[in-house]
C-alpha positions as CSV (number, residue, x, y, z in Angstrom):
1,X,-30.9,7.2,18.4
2,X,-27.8,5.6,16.4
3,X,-24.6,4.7,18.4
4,X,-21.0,4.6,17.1
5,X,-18.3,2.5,18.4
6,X,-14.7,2.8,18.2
7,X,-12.6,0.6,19.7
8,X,-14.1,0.2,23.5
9,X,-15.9,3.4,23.2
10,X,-19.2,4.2,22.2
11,X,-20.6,7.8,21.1
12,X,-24.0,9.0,20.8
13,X,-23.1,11.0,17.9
14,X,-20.7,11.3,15.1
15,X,-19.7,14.8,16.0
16,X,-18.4,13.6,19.3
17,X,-16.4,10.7,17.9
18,X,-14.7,12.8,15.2
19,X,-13.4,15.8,18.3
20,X,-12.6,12.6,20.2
21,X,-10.2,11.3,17.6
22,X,-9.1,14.6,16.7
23,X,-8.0,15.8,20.1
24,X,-4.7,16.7,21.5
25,X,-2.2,20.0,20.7
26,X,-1.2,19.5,17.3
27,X,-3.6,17.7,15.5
28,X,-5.7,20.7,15.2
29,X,-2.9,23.1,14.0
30,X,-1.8,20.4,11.9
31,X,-5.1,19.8,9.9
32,X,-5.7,23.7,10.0
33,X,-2.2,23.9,7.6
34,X,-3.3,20.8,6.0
35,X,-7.0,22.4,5.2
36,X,-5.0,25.3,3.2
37,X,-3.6,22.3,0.6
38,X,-0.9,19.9,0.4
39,X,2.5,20.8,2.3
40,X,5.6,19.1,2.7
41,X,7.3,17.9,6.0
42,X,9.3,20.8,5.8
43,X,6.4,23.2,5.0
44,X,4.7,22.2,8.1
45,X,8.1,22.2,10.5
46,X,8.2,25.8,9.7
47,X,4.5,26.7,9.7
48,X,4.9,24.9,13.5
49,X,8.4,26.0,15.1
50,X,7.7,24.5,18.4
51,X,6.5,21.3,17.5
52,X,9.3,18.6,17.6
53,X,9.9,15.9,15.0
54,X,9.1,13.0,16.7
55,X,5.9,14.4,17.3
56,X,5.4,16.0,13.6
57,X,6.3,12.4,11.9
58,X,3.4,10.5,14.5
């Protein structure tokens, strides 16, 4: 069975790498607008009202 290694980690499969990098609060919300097609800064500060700027622009 294949392993993948990122950084100091390694996965046994590619599924688990790519939740792994995804994780945390907004990145799922943020790719779910994203999945709908290309949005401006502004697009997404509206389609997210609780999400602050600093964390928005990371």
């Amino acid at each position: 069975m294949s392993k993948y290694r990122m950084n100091e980690y390694t996965y046994n499969c590619p599924v688990e790498l790519a939740l792994n990098t995804i994780m945390g609060k907004w990145k799922a919300l943020i790719l779910w607008q994203l999945n709908k097609g290309t949005k401006r800064y502004s697009e997404l500060k509206k389609t997210l009202p609780n999400i602050t700027d600093k964390m928005l622009a990371q």
